[in-house]
C-alpha positions as CSV (number, residue, x, y, z in Angstrom):
1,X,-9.6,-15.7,1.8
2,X,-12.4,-18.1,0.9
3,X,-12.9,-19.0,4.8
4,X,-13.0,-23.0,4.1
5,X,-12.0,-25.1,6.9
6,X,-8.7,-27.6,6.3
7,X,-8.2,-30.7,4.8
8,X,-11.9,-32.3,6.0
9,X,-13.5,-30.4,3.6
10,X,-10.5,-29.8,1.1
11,X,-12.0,-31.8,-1.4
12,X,-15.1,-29.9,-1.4
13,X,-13.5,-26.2,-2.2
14,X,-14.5,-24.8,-5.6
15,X,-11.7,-24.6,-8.1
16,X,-14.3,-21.7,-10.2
17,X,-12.9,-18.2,-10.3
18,X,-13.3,-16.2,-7.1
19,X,-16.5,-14.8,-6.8
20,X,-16.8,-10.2,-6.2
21,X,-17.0,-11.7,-2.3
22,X,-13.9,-13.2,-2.0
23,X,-11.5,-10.6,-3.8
24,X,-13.5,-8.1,-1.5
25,X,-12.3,-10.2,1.4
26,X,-8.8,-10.5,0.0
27,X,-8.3,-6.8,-0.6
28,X,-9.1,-6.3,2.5
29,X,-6.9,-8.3,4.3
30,X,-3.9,-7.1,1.7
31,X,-5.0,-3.5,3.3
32,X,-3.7,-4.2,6.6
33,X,-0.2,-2.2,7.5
34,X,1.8,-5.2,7.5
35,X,0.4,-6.7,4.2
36,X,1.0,-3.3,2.7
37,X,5.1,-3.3,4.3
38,X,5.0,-6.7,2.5
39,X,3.6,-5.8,-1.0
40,X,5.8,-3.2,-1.2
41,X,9.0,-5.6,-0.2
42,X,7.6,-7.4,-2.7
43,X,8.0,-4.8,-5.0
44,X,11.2,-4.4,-4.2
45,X,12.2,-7.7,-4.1
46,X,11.3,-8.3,-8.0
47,X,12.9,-5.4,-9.5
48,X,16.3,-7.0,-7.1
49,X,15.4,-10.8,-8.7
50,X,15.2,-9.3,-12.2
51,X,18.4,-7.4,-11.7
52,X,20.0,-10.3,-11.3
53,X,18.8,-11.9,-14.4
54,X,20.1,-9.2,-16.3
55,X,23.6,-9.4,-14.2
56,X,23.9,-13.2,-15.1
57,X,23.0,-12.8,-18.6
58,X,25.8,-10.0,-19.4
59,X,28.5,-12.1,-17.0
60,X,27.5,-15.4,-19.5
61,X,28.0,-13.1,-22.3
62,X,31.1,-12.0,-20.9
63,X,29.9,-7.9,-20.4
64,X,31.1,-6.0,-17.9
65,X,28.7,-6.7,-15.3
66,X,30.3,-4.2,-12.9
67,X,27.9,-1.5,-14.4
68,X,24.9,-2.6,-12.8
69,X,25.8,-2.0,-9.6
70,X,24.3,2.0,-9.2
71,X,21.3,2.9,-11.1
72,X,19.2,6.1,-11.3
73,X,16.2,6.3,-9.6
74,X,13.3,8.2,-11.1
75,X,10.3,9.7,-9.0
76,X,7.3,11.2,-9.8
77,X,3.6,11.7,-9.1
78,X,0.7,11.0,-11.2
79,X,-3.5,11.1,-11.6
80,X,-5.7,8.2,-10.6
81,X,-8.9,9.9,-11.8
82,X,-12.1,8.1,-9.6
83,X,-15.5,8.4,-10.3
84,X,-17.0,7.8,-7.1
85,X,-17.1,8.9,-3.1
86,X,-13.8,7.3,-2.4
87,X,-11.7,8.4,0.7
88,X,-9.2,11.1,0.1
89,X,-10.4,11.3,-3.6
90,X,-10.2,15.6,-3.6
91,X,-10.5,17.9,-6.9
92,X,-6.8,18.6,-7.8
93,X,-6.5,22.3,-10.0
94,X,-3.3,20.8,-11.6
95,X,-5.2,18.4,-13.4
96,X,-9.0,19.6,-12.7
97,X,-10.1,16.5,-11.8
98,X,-11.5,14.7,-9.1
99,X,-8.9,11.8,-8.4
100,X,-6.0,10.3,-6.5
101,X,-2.4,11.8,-6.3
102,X,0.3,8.6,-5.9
103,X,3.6,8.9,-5.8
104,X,5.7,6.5,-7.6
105,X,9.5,5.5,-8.2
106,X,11.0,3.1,-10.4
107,X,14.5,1.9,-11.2
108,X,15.9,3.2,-14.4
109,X,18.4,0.2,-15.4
110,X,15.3,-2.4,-15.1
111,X,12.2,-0.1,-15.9
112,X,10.6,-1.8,-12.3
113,X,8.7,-0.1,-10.0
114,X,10.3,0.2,-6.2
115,X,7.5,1.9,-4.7
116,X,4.3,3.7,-4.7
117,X,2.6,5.4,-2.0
118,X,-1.1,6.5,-2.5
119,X,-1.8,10.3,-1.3
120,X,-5.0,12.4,-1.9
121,X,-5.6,14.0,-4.5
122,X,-5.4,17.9,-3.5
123,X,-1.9,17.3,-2.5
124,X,1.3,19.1,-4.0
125,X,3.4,16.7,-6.1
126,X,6.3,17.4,-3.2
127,X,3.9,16.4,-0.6
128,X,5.7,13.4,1.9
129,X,8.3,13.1,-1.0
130,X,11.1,14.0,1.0
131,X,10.5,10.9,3.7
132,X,9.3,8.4,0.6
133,X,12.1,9.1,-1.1
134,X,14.6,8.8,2.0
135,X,13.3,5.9,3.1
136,X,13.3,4.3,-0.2
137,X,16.8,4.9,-0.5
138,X,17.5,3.4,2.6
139,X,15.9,-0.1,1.6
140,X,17.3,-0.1,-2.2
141,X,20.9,0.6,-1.1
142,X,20.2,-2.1,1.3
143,X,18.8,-5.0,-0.7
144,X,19.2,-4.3,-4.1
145,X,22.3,-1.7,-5.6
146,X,23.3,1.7,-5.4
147,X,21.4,4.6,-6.0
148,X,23.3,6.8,-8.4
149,X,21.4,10.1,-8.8
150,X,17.5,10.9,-8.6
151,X,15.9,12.5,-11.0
152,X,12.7,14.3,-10.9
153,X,10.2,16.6,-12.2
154,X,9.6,20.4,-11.5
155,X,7.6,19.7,-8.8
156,X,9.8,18.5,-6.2
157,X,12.9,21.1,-6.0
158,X,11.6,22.1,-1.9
159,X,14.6,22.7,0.5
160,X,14.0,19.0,2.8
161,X,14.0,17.0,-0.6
162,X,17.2,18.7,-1.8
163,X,19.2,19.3,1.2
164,X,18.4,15.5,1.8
165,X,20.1,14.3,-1.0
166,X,22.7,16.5,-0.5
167,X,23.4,15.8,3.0
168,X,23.0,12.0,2.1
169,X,25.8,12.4,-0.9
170,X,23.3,12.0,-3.7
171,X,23.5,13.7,-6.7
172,X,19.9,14.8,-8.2
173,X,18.5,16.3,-11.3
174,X,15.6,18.2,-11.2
175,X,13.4,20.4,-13.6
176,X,12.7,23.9,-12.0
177,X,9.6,25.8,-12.1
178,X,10.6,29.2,-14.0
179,X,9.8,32.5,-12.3
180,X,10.2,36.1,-12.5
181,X,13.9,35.9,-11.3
182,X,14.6,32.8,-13.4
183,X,13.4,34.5,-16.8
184,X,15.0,38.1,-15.7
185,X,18.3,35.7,-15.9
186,X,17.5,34.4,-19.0
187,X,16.5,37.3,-20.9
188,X,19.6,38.5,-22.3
189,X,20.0,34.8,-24.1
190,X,16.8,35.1,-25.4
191,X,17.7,36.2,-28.7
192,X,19.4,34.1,-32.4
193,X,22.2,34.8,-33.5
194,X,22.8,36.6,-36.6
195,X,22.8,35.0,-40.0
196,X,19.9,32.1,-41.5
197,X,19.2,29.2,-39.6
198,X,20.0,26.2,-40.2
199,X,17.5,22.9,-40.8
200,X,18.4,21.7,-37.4
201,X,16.8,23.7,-34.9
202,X,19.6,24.6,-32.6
203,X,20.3,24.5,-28.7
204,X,21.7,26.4,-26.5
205,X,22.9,26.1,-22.4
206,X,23.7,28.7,-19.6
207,X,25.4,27.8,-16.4
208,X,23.5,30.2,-13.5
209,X,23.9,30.7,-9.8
210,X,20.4,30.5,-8.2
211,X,19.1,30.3,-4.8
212,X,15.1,30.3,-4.4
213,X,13.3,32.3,-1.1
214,X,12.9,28.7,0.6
215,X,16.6,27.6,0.0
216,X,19.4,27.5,2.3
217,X,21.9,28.5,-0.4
218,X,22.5,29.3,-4.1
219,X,22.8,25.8,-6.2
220,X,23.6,25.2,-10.0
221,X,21.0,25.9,-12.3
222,X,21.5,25.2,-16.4
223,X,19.4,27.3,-18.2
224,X,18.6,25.6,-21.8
225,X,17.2,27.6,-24.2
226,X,16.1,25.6,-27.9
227,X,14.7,26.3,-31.2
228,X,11.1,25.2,-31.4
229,X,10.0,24.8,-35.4
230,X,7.9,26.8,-36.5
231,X,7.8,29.3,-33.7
232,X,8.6,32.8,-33.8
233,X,9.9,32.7,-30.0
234,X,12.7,30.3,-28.2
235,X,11.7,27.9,-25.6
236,X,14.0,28.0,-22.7
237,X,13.2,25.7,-19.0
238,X,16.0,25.5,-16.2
239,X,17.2,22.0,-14.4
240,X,18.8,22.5,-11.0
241,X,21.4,19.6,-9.8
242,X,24.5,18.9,-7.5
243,X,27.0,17.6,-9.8
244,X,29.4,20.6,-10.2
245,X,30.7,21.2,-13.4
246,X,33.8,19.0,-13.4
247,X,31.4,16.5,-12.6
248,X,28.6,16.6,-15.2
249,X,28.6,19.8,-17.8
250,X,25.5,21.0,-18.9
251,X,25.8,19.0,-22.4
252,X,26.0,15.6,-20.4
253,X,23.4,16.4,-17.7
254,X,20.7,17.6,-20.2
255,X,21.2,14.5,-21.8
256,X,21.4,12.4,-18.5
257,X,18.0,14.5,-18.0
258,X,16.4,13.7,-21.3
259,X,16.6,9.5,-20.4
260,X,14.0,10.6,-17.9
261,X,11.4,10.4,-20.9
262,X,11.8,5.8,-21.2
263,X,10.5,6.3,-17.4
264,X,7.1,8.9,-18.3
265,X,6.6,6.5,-21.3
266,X,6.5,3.8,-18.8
267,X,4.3,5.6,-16.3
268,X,2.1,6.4,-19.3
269,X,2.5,2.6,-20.1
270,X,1.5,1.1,-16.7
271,X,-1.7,3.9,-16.7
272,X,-2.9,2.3,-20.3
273,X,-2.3,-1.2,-19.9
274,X,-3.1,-1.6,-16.0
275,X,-5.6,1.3,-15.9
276,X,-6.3,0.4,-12.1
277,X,-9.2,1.5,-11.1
278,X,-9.2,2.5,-7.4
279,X,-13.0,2.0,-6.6
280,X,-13.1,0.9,-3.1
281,X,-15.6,3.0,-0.9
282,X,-17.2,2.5,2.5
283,X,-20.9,0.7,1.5
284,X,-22.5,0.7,5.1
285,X,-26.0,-0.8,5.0
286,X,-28.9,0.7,6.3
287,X,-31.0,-2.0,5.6
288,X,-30.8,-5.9,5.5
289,X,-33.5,-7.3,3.1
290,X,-35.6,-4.9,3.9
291,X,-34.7,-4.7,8.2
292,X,-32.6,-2.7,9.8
293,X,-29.7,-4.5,10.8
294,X,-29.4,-6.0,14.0
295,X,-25.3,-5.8,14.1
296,X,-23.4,-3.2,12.5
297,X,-19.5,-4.1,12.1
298,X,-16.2,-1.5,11.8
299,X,-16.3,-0.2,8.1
300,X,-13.2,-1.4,6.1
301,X,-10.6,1.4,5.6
302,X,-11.1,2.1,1.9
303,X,-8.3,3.9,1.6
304,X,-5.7,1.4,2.7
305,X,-7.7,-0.8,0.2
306,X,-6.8,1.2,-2.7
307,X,-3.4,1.7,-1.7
308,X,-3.1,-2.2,-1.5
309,X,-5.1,-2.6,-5.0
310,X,-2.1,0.1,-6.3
311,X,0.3,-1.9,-5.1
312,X,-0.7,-5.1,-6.7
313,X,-1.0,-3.3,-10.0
314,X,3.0,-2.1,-9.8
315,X,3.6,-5.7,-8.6
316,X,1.8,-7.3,-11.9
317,X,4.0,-4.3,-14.2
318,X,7.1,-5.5,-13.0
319,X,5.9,-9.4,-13.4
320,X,4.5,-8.5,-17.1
321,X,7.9,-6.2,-17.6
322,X,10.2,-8.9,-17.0
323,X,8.7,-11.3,-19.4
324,X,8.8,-8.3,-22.2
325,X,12.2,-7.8,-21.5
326,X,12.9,-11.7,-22.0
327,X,11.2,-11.6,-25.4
328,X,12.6,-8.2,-26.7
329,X,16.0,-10.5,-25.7
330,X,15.1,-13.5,-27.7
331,X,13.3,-12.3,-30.5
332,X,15.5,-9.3,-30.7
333,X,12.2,-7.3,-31.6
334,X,10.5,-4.4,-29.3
335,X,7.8,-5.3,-26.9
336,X,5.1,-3.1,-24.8
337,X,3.4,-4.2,-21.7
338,X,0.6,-4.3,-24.3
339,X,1.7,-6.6,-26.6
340,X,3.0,-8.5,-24.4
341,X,-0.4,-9.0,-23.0
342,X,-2.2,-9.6,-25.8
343,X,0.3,-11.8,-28.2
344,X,1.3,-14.1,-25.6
345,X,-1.2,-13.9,-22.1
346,X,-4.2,-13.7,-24.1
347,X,-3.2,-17.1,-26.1
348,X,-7.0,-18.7,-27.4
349,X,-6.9,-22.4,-27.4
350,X,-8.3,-25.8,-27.6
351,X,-8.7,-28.3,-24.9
352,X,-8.9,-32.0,-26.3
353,X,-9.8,-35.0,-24.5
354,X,-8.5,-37.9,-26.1
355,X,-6.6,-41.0,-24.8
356,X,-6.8,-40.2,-21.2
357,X,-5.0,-37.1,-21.7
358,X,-6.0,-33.2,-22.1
359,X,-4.4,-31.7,-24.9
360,X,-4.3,-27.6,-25.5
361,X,-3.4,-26.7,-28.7
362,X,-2.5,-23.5,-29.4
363,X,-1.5,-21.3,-32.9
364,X,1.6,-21.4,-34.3
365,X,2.6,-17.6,-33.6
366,X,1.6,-18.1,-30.0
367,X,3.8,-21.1,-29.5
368,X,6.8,-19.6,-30.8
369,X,6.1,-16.7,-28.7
370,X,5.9,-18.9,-25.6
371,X,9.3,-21.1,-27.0
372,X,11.1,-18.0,-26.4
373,X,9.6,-17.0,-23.4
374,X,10.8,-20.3,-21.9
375,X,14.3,-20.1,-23.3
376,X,14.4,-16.8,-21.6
377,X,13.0,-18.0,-18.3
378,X,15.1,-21.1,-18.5
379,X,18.4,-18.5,-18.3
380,X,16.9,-17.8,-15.2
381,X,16.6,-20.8,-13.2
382,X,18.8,-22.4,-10.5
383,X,19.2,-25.3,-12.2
384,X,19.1,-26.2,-16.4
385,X,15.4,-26.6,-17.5
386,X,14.5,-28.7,-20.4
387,X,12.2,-27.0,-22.4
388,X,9.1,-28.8,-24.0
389,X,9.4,-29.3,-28.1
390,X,6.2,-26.5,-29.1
391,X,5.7,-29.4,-32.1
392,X,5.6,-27.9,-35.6
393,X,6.5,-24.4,-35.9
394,X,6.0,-22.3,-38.9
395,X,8.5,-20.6,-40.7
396,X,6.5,-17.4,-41.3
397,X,6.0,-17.3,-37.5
398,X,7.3,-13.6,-36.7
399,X,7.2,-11.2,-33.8
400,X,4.6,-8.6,-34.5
């Protein structure tokens, strides 16, 4: 990316940090189709190299490791909000913005993102899901595990997405948009039943036939209707799936559902620690200090640019996710991305010069931190790792 030539002039390459220039240059090349197809195998290809961390560590404990063969996958879409004149950037009326509408999977057992795909912003949340998700399944039962069941949010329950997964022998859970029909089916449920409530608020579930206008045929909908406190009213929404009731009863799939929340408090996660800010635009100059200019080259495709920027911000969650998980392992204490970043990443230190040598200290809290970081990475290695003495710890050194 910094365009020096080879080992004549090796000597003379800065070691600084890369100038605006140079990450310009690199995004740009990461934007071509086949760097893309690579990030995103690269995507992949973590979340299949942390799996089998996790499969080694539960064999060594002597777990069943069998379990972590099939894993749900989780899908959703999501707001990029721009403030700019990117490409595709539209007003969405969802969430009445001007921004970018990705689409985004992640594995369940691991927490790591598989894919992401970067769409306009106008577009519906089911917009290209059905050949994201299909080809995504096709590469994740191929390098990495089963895929389980798919869960997803009201959005996505169109007739291609569901008679995909159905035709390909994958069960789904979705949430379903309610409607006139929906709530006329509901109704007579709507109501408490006789007698003072109890302290809990109570739940109840409905088992429904339902085919929509745009479906080929009717498909089992479980109507859950809830006490809300301190409402006069019962809330009630309606999740559509292919497990049949011998299968999954509604108890079991509403809970199955409800584990969809550790993925949205990871998507809410990677948008507040990554925040990636998806400001690539087409700059053409007019002028050249202060001439026209006598060449004009091909504008770089700023949207592929973002895409690729997206990309590398899943890759660094999944990076920063692993090394959370390994801490939350060792220290036995819960981690966010956050945290993780700012306890252990963001370590301030002293450089000394003494002897011929260049010591760093660091703090005591930090070292332990990184101590059980290395214990955790050492599990990982091919081969035993000896790892370094971090000198005189104190005892009052906790997690946070």
């Amino acid at each position: 990316a910094r365009g020096w030539p080879q080992a004549a002039t090796a000597t003379r390459v800065p070691h600084a940090l890369a100038s605006q220039p140079t990450l310009s240059r690199l995004l740009a090349t990461l934007a071509a189709e086949d760097n893309r197809r690579v990030l995103r195998c690269s995507l992949l290809e973590s979340a299949r190299r942390h799996l089998h961390a996790i499969r080694k560590q539960a064999a060594r404990r002597g777990d069943d490791h069998r379990r972590l063969r099939a894993g749900t996958l989780d899908i959703d879409s999501y707001a990029v909000v721009v403030h700019g004149h990117q490409p595709g950037a539209r007003y969405n009326g969802h969430y009445r913005t001007v921004c970018y509408h990705p689409l985004a999977a992640q594995f369940a057992p691991t927490s790591a993102w598989l894919d992401m795909t970067l769409r306009e912003g106008h577009v519906h949340t089911a917009h290209e899901a059905a050949r994201f998700l299909f080809d995504l399944l096709e590469r994740v039962e191929t390098e990495l595990c089963q895929v389980s069941d798919v869960r997803g949010d009201a959005g996505f329950p169109e007739e291609e997405l569901l008679a995909g997964l159905e035709a390909r022998r994958k069960p789904y859970a979705f949430r379903l948009k309610t409607n006139a029909v929906l709530d006329r089916m509901i109704e007579p449920y709507l109501h408490r039943p006789p007698g003072r409530p109890p302290a809990e608020p109570r739940l109840w579930l409905y088992e429904f036939d339902y085919q929509a206008e745009s479906w080929s045929r009717p498909r089992r909908v479980v109507g859950v209707v809830r006490e809300v406190p301190d409402e006069l009213f019962l809330d009630f929404f309606f999740l559509v799936t292919s497990w049949t009731l011998e299968q999954k009863d509604a108890a079991a799939l509403l809970e199955h559902y409800r584990q969809r929340g550790t993925f949205e408090s990871h998507l809410g996660e990677f948008k507040d620690a990554f925040d990636p800010a998806l400001s690539s635009s087409p700059r053409v100059k007019t002028h050249y200090r202060g001439r026209p200019p006598t060449k004009r080259y091909d504008s770089r495709d700023a949207f592929a640019c973002n895409e690729a920027l997206l990309l590398l911000h899943a890759l660094a969650f999944n990076l920063a996710n692993v090394g959370r998980k390994g801490l939350e392992h060792t220290t036995r204490c819960g981690w966010t991305i956050r945290s993780f970043r700012e306890h252990l990443l963001k370590t301030p230190a002293r450089v000394l010069l003494h002897a011929r040598r260049a010591v760093v200290v660091i703090n005591d809290i930090a070292a332990y931190y990184w101590q059980c970081l290395g214990r955790f990475l050492a599990t990982l290695a091919p081969r035993p790792v000896t790892i370094p003495s971090a000198g005189r710890l104190s005892h009052s050194a906790r997690p946070p």
